[in-house]
C-alpha positions in Angstrom: 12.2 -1.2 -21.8 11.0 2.3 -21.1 8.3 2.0 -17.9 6.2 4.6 -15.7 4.3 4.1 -12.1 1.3 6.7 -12.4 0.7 7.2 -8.4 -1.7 10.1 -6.8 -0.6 12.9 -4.1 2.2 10.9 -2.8 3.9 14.2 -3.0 1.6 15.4 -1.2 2.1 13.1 2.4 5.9 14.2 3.6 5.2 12.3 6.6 4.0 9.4 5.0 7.1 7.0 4.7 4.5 3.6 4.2 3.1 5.5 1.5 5.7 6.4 -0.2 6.9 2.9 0.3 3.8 1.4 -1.7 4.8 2.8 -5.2 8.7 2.6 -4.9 8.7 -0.8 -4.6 7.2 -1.7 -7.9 9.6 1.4 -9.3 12.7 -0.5 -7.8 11.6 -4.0 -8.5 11.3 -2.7 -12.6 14.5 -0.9 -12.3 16.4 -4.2 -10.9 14.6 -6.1 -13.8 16.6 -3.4 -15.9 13.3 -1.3 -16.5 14.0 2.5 -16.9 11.5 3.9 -15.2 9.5 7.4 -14.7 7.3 8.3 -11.9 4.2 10.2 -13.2 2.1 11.7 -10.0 -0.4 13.9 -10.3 -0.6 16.4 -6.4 -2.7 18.7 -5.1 -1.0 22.1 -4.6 -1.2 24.1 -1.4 -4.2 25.7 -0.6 -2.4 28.9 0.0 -1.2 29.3 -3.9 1.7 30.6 -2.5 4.8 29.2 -4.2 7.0 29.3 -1.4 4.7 27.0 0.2 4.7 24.1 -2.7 8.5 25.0 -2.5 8.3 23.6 0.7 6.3 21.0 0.5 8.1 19.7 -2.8 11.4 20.1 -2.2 11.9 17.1 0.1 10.1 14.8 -2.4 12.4 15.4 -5.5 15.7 15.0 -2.6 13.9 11.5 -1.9 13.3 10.8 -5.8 16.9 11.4 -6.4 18.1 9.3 -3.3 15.9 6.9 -4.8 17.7 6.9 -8.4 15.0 9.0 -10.0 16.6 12.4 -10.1 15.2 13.7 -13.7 12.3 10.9 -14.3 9.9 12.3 -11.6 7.3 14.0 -14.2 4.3 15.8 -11.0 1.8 18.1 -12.8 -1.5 19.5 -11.1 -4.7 19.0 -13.3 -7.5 22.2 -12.8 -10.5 20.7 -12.6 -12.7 20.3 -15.7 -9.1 21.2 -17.9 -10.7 20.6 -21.2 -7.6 21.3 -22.8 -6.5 18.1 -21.5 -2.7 17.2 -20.2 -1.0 20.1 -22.5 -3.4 22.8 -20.0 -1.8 20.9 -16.4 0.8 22.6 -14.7 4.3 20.5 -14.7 6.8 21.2 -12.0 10.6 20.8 -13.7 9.2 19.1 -16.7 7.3 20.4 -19.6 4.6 18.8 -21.4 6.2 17.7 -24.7 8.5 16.4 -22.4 6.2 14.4 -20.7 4.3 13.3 -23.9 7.1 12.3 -25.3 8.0 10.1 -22.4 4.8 8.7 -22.9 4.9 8.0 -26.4 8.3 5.9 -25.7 7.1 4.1 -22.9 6.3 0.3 -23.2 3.8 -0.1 -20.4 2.2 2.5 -18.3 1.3 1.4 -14.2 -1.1 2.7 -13.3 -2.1 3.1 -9.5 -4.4 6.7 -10.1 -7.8 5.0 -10.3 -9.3 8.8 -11.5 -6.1 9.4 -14.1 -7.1 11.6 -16.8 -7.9 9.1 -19.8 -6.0 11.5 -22.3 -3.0 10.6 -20.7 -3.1 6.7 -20.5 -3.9 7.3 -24.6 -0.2 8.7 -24.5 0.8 5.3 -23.8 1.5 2.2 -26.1 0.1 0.1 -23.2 -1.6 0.5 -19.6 -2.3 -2.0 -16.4 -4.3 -1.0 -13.7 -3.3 -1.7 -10.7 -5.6 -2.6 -7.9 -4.5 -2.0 -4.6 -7.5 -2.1 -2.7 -9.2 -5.3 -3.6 -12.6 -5.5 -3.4 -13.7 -2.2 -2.4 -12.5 -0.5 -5.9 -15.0 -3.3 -7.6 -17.1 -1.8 -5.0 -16.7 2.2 -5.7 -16.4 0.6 -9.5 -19.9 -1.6 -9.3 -22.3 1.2 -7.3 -20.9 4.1 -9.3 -18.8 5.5 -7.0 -15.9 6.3 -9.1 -15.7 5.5 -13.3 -12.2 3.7 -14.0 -10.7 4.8 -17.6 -10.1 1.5 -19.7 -6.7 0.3 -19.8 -5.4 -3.0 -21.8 -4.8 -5.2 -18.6 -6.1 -5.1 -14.8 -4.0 -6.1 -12.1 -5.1 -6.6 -8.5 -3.5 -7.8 -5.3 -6.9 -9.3 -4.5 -6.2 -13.2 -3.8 -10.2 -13.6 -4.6 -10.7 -10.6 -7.1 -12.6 -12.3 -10.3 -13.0 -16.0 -8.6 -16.2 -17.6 -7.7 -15.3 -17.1 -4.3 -15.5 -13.6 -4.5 -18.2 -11.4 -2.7 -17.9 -8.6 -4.9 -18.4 -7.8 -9.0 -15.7 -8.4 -11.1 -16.9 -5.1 -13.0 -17.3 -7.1 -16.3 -13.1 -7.0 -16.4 -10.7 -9.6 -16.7 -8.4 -9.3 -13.1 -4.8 -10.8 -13.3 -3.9 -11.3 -9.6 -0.6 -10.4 -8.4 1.0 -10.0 -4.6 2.0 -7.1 -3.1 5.6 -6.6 -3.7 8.6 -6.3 -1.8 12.2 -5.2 -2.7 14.4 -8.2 -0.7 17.8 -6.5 -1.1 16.4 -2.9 0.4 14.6 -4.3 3.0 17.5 -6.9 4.3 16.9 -9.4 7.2 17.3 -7.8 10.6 17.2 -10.5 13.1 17.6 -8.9 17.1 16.1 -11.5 19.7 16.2 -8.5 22.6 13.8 -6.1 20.0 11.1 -5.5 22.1 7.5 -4.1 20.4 5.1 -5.8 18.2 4.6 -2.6 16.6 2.3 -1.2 13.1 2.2 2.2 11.2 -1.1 3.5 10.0 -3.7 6.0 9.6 -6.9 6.1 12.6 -9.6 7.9 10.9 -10.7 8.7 7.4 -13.8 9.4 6.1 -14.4 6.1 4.3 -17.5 4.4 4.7 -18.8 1.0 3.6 -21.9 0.6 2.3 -23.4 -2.7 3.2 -26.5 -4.9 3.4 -28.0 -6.3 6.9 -31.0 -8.0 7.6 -32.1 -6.8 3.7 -31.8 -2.9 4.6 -28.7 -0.5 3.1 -26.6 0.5 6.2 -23.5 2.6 6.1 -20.1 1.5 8.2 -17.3 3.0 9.0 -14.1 1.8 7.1 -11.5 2.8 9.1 -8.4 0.7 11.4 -9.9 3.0 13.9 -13.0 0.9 14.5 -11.0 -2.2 13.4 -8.3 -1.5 16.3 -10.6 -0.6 19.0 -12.5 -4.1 18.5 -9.5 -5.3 20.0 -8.6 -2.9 22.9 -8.4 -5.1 25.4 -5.8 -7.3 23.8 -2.8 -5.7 26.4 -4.3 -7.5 29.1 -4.2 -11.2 27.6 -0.5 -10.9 26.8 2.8 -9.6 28.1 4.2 -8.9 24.8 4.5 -5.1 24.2 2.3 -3.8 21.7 3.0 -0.4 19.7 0.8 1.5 17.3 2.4 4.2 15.4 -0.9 6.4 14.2 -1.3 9.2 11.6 -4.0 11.2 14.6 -5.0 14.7 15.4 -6.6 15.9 17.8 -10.1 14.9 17.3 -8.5 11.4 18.2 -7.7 12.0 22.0 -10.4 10.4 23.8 -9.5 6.8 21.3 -6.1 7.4 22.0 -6.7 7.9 26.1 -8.6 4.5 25.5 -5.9 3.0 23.8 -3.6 4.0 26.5 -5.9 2.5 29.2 -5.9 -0.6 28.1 -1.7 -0.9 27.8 -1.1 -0.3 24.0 1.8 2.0 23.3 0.9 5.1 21.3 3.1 6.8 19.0 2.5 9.5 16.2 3.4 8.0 13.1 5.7 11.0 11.4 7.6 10.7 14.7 8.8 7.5 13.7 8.2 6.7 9.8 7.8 10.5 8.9 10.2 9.6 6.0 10.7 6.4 3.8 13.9 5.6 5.9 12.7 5.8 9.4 9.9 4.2 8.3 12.2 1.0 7.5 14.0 1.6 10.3 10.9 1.2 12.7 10.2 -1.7 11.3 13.3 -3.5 11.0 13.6 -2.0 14.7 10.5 -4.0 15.9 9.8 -7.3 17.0 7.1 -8.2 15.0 3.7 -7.0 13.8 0.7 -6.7 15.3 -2.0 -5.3 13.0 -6.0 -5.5 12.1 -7.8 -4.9 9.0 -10.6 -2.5 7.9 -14.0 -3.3 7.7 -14.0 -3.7 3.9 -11.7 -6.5 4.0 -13.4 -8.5 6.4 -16.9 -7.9 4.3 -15.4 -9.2 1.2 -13.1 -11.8 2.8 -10.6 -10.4 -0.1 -7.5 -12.7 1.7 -6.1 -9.3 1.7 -2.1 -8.8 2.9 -0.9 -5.1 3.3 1.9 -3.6 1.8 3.5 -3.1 4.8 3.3 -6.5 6.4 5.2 -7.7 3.2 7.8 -5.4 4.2 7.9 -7.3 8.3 8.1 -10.4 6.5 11.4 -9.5 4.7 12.8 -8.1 7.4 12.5 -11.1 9.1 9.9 -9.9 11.6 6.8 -12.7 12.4 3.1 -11.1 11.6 0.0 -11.7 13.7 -2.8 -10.5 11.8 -6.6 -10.1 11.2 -7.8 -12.9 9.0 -9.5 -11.2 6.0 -10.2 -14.6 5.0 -9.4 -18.0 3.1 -6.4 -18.3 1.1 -4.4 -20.6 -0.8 -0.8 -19.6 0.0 -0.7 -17.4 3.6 0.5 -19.5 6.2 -0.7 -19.7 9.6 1.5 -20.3 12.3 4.7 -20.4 10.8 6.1 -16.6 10.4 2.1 -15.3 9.9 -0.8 -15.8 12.3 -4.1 -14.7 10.8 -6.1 -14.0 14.2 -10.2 -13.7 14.3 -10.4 -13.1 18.3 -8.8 -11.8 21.1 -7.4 -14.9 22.6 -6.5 -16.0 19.1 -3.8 -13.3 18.7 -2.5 -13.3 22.3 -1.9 -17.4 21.8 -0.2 -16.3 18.3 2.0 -13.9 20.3 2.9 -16.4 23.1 3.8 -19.1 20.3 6.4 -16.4 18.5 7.9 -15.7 21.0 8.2 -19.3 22.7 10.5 -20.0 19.4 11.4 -16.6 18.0 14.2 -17.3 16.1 12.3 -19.9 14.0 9.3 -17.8 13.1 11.8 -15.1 12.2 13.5 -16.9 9.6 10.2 -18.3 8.5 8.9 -14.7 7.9 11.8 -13.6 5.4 11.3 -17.4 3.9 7.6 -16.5 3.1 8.9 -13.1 2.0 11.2 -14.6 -0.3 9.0 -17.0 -1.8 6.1 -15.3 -2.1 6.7 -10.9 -2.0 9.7 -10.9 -4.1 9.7 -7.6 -6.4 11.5 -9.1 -9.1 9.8 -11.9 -9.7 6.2 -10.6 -9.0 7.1 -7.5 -11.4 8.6 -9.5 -14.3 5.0 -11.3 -14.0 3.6 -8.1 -14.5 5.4 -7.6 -17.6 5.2 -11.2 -18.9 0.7 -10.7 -18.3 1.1 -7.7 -20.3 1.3 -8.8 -23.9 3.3 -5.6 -25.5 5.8 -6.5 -22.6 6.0 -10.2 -22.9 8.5 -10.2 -25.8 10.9 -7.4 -23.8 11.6 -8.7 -20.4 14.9 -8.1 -19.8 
């Protein structure tokens, strides 16, 4: 079975090991279902035209494609804006575009993760899933307009409460299949060290995402970004003695949040110091203690029972979670492995309990992994919702 992960400027983000992280786990998990599988990404060439420049910027993604076993099936292309020519008028880097199409043409299901993708190239395809990755707020952007969604045959979403009557957002008139974030057990391998020291996290600090809501019956806009879901919990250093580590994609508009931060005990790192490339990104993590991590304001809004991408990958290295609770759900624990904190004093107690029996909560944390995150099952439930695919899992 011929399969391809669309993604969008991951190419683009050499620093961004988590990000990079996001999509290869659904590549590997099809490959070890015995999947051959292409990676279509659209990016956004240097502003400086110069090729020298894209050189440099591209040349460490293809080394990390083929360390990843995708050497020759990494088909990147640049789109001008209003191309009416469609796909045959983008610009493909090492590929052509019969090549492409013809990849295309072959392919059994197309996964999709580029919410904007050009619509004549999911036609290519004998079959398409969209993949939701940011539950609630897509049916958000989706429902107010925000951004129009090409159809595709089946829509996936990591959303526990996307398309249930418990949810606090429209379904967008679509059928939603729900799935869990993903995570490849045997490349992110249980790491148990009792003297690892740092509850740590990776992640941005500021975007310029904002949350339209409604309070007290008027329209009011909110920022949607970990920084205001972080400094909520500033003071958080001062109820525990457990180290805690935040590893931040910043510049230097961010100084004054970060000299805040620092006052209050946290350790601050820059996050391409320390997961500025898909290994030392697992490395950091499997290095740490634990997690410690909050949740933006969109996921506390829609109480989407939300997990990240990245906690998945703390759980299968055996490292306990204590995060934000983004609300009811039917199969996150809390208290064995995961805490789901709402307060301060709620996630210093979940820190003190850890590490009164850390050992236990470790082996919990790959046991939730394990039963709950793992790639090859999730991903041959991808292709068993998919009715082309059902007949051809391997």
């Amino acid at each position: 079975m011929i399969a391809v992960i669309s993604v969008y400027k991951v190419a683009n983000f050499p620093d961004g090991g988590g990000h990079f992280w996001v999509y290869m786990q659904y590549a590997q998990g099809l490959r070890r279902l015995g999947c051959d599988v292409y990676w279509l990404e659209q990016f956004r060439p240097p502003a400086s035209g110069d090729p020298e420049d894209e050189a440099s910027l591209l040349s460490p993604f293809f080394e990390r494609m083929k360390r990843f076993g995708l050497e020759g099936k990494t088909l990147l292309y640049s789109a001008p804006r209003g191309a009416t020519a469609g796909p045959a008028s983008f610009r493909f880097v090492g590929c052509a575009w019969p090549d492409v199409e013809s990849v295309l043409k072959r392919a059994d299901l197309l996964l999709n993760f580029h919410y904007a993708i050009d619509p004549r190239l999911l036609g290519c395809a004998r079959r398409t899933a969209l993949v939701d990755i940011d539950p609630g707020l897509l049916q958000f952007w989706i429902s107010t307009g925000q951004l129009r969604v090409p159809a595709h045959d089946c829509y996936l979403t990591t959303g526990e409460t996307v398309g249930t009557p418990s949810a606090r957002f429209s379904d967008c008139g679509l059928q939603w299949h729900r799935i869990r974030p993903p995570v490849c057990l045997d490349l992110w391998p249980f790491t148990y060290d009792p003297h690892a020291e740092a509850f740590t996290t990776v992640s941005s600090w500021s975007t310029t995402d904002w949350l339209k809501v409604t309070e007290n019956g008027k329209t009011v806009l909110r920022e949607n970004t970990k920084r205001v879901a972080f400094l909520q919990f500033e003071s958080l250093p001062r109820h525990t003695s457990q180290p805690l580590e935040l590893a931040l994609y910043t510049d230097e508009r961010d100084a004054q949040d970060l000299a805040c931060l620092k006052r209050n005990g946290w350790g601050v790192r820059h996050s391409r110091d320390v997961a500025g490339s898909p290994e030392a990104y697992r490395s950091y993590v499997q290095r740490s203690r634990g997690e410690f991590s909050c949740a933006k304001a969109s996921c506390m809004e829609f109480q989407n029972a939300w997990v990240s991408d990245r906690t998945v990958c703390y759980l299968a290295s055996g490292k306990p979670v204590v995060v934000q609770d983004t609300g009811p759900s039917s199969f996150l624990p809390n208290g064995e492995g995961m805490f789901r904190f709402s307060s301060v004093d709620e996630a210093a107690a979940a820190l003190d309990a850890i590490n009164s029996d850390y050992g236990r909560h470790c082996r919990a944390a790959r046991d939730l992994a394990e039963t709950q995150f793992d790639a090859k099952r999730i991903l041959e439930g991808v292709l068993n919702t998919t009715p082309m695919a059902r007949e051809m899992v391997p």
